[in-house]
The first five atom37 places (N, CA, C, CB, O) and aatype in JSON, in Angstrom:
{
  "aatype": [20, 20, 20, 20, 20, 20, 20, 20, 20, 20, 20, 20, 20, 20, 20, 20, 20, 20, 20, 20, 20, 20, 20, 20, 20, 20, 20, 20, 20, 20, 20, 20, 20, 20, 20, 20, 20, 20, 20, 20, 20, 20, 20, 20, 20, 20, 20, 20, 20, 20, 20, 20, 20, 20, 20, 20, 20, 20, 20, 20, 20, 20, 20, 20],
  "atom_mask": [
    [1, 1, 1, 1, 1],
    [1, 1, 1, 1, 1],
    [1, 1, 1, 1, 1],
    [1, 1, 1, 1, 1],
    [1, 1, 1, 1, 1],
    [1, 1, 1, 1, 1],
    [1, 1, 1, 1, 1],
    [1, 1, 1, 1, 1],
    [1, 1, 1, 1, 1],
    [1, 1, 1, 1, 1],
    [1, 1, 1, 1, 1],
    [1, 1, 1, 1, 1],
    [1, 1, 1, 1, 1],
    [1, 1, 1, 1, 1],
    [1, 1, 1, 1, 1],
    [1, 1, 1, 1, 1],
    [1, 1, 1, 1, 1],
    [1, 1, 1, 1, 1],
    [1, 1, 1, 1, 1],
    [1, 1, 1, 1, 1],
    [1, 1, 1, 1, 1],
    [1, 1, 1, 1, 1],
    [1, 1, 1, 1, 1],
    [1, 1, 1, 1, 1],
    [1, 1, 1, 1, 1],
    [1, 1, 1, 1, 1],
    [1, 1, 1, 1, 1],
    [1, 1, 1, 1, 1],
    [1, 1, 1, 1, 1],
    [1, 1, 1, 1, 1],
    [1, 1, 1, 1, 1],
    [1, 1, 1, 1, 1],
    [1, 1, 1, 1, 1],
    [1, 1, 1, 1, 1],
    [1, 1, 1, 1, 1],
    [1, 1, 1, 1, 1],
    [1, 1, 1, 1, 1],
    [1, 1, 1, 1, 1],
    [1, 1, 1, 1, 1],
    [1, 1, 1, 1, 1],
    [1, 1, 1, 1, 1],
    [1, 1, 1, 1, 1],
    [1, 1, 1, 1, 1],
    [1, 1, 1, 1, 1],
    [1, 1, 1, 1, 1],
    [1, 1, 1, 1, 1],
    [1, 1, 1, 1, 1],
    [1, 1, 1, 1, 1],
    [1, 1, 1, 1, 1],
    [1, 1, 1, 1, 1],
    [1, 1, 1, 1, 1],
    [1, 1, 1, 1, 1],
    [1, 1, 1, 1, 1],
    [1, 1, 1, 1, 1],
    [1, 1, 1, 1, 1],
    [1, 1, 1, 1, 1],
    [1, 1, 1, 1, 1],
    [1, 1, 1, 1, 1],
    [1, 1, 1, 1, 1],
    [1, 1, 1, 1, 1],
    [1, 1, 1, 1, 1],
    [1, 1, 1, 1, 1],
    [1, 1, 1, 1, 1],
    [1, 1, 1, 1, 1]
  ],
  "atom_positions": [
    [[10.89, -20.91, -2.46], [9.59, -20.3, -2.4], [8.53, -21.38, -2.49], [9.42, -19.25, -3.52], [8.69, -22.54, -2.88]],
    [[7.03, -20.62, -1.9], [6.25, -22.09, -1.96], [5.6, -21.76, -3.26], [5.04, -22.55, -0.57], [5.52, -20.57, -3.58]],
    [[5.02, -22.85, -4.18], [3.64, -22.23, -5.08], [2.72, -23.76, -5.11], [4.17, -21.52, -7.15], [3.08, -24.87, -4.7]],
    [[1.43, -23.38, -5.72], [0.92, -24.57, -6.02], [0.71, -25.0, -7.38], [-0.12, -24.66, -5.42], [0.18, -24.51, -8.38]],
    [[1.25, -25.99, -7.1], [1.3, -26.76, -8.71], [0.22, -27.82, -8.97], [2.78, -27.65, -8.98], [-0.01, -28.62, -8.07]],
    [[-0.25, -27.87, -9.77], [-1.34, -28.84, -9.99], [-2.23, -28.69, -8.4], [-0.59, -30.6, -10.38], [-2.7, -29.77, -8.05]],
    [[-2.37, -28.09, -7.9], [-3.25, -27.96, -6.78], [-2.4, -28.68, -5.27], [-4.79, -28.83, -7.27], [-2.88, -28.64, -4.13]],
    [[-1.66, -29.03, -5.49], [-0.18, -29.38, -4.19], [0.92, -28.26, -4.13], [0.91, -30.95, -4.68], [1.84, -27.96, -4.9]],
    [[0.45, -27.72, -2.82], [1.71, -26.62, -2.48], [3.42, -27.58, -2.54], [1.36, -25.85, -0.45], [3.73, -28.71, -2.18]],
    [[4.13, -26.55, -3.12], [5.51, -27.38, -3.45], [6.35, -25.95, -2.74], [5.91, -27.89, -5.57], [5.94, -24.8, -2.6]],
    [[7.53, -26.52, -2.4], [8.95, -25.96, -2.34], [9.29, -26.2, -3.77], [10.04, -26.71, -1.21], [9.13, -27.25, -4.4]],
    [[9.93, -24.78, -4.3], [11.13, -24.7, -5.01], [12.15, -23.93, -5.22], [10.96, -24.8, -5.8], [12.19, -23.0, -4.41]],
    [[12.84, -23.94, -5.85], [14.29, -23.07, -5.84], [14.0, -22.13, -7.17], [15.95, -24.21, -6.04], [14.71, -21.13, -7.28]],
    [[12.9, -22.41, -8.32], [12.94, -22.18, -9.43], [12.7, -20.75, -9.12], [12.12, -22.96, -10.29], [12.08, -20.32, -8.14]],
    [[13.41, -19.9, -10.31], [12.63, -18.43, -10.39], [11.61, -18.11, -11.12], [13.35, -17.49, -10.76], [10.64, -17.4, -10.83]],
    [[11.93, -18.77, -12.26], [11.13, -18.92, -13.86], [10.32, -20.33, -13.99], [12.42, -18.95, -15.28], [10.41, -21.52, -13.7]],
    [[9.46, -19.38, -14.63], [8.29, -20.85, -15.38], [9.18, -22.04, -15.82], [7.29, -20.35, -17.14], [8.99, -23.19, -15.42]],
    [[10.03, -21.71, -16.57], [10.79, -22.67, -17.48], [11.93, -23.38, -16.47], [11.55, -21.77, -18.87], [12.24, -24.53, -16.81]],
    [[12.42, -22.98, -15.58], [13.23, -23.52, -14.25], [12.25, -24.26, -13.53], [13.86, -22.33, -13.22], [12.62, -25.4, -13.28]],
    [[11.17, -23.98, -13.16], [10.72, -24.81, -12.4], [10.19, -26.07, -12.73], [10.03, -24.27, -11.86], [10.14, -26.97, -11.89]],
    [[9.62, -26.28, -14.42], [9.81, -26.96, -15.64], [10.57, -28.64, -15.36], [10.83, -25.86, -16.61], [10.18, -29.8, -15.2]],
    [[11.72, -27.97, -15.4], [13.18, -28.69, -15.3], [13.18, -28.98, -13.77], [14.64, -27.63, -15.81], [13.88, -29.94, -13.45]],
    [[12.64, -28.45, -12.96], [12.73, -28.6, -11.75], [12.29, -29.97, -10.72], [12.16, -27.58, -11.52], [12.73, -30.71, -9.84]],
    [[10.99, -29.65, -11.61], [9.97, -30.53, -11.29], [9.6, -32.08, -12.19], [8.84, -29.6, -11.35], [8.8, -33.0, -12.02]],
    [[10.55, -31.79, -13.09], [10.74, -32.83, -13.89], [9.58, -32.69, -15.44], [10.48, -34.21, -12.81], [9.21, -33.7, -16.03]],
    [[9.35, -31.89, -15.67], [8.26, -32.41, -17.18], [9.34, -31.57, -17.95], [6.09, -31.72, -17.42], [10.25, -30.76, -17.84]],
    [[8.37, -32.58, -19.09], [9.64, -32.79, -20.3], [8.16, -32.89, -21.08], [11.14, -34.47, -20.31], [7.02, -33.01, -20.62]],
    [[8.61, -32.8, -22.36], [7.93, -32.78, -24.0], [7.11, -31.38, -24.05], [6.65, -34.27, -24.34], [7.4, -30.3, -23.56]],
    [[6.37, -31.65, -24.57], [5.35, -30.54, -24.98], [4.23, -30.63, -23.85], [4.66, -30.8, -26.59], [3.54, -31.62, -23.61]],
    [[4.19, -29.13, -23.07], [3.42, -28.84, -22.19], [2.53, -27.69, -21.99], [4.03, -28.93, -21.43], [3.08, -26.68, -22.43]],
    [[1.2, -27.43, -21.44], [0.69, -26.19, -21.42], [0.83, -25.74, -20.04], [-0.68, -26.15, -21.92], [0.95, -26.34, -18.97]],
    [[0.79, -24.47, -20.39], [1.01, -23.6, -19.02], [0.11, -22.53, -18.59], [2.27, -22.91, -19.06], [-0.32, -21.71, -19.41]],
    [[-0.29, -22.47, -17.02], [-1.04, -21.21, -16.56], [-0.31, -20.9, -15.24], [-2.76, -21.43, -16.34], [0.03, -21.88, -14.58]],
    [[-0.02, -19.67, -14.78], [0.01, -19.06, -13.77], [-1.25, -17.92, -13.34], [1.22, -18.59, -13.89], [-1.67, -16.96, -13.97]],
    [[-1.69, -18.54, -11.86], [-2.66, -17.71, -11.43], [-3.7, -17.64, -12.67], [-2.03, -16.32, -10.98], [-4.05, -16.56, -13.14]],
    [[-4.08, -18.67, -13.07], [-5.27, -18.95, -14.03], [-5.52, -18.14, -15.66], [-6.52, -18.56, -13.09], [-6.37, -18.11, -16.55]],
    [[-3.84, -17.39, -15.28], [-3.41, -17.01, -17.12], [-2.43, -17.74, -17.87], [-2.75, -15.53, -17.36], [-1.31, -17.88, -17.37]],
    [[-2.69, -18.25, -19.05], [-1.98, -18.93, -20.05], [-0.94, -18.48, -19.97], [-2.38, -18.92, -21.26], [-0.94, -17.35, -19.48]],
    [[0.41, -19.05, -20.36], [1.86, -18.64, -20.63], [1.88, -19.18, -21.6], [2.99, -18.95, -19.8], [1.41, -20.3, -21.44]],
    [[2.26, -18.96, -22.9], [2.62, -19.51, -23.87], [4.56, -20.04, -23.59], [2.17, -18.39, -25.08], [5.41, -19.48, -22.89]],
    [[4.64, -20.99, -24.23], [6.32, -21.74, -23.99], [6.85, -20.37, -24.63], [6.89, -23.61, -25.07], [7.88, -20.34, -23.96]],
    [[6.9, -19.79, -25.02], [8.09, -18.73, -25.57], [8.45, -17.72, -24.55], [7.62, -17.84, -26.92], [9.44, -17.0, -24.63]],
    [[7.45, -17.68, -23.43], [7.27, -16.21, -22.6], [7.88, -17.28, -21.09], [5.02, -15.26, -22.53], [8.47, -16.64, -20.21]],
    [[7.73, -18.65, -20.9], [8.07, -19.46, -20.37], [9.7, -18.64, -19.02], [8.26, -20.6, -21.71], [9.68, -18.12, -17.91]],
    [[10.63, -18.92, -19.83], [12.21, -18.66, -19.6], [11.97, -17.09, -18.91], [13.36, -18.71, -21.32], [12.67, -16.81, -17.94]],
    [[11.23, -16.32, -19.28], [10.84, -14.6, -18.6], [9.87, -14.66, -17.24], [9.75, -13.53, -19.93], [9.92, -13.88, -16.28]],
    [[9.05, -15.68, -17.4], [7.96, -15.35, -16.81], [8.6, -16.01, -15.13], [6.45, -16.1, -17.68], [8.98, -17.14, -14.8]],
    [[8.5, -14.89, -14.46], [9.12, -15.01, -13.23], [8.16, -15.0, -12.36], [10.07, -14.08, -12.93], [7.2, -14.23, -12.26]],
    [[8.63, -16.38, -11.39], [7.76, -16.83, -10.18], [7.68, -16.21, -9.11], [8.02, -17.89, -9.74], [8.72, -15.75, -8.63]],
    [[6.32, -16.02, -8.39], [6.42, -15.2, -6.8], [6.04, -16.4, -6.28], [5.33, -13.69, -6.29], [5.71, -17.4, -6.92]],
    [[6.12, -16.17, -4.45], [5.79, -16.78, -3.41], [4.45, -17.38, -3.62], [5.89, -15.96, -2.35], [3.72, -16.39, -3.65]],
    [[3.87, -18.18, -3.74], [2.14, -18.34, -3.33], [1.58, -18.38, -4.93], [1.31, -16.64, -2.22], [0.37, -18.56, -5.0]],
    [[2.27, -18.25, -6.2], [1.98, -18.01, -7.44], [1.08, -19.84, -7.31], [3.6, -17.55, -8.66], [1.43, -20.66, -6.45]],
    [[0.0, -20.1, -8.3], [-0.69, -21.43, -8.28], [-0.58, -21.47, -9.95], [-2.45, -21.49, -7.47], [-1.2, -20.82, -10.78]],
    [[0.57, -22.6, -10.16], [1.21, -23.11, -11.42], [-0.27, -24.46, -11.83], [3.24, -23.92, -10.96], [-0.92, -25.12, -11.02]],
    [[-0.33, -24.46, -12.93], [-1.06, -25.44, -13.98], [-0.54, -25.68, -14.89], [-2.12, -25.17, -14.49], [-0.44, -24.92, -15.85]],
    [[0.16, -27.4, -14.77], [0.66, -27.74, -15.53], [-0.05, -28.88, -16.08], [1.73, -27.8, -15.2], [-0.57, -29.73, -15.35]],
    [[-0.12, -28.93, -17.76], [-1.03, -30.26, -18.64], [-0.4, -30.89, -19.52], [-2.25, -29.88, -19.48], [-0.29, -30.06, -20.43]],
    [[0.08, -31.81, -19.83], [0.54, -32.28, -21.02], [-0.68, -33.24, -21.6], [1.98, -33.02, -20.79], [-1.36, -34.0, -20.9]],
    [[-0.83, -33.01, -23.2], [-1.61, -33.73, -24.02], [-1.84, -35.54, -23.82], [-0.97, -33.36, -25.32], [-1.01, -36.22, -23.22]],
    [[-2.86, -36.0, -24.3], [-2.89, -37.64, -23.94], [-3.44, -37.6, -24.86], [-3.49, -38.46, -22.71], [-4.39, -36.9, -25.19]],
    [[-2.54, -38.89, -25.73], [-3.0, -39.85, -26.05], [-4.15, -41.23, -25.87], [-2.28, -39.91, -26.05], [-4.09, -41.99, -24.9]],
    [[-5.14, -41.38, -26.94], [-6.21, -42.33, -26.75], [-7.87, -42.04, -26.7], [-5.85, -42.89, -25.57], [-8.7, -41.13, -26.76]],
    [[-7.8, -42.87, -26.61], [-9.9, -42.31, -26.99], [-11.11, -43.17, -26.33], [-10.47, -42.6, -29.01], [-12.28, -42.85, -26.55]]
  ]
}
């Protein structure tokens, strides 16, 4: 299926937030939105992907 992630349409195989995760490679502690609503990591592994869905993915930084 296609979606956009960080604002780049992608191919993936993932069904779930948390598959596509692993998919796409991020690792540690991350925040999440689909279609411009928060997912909290617990709802992650449920929250099932459609065609055209626009993923936001952030991880925290370090520095000042």
């Amino acid at each position: 299926m296609k979606i956009v992630l960080n604002g780049e349409t992608r191919e993936i195989t993932a069904l779930t937030l948390s598959e596509m995760l692993v998919e796409c490679g991020f690792s540690g502690r991350v925040a999440t939105a689909v279609n411009e609503e928060f997912v909290p990591s617990s709802l992650r592994i449920a929250h099932e992907l459609v065609d055209g869905d626009r993923v936001e993915v952030v991880a925290p930084m370090q520095g000042g």
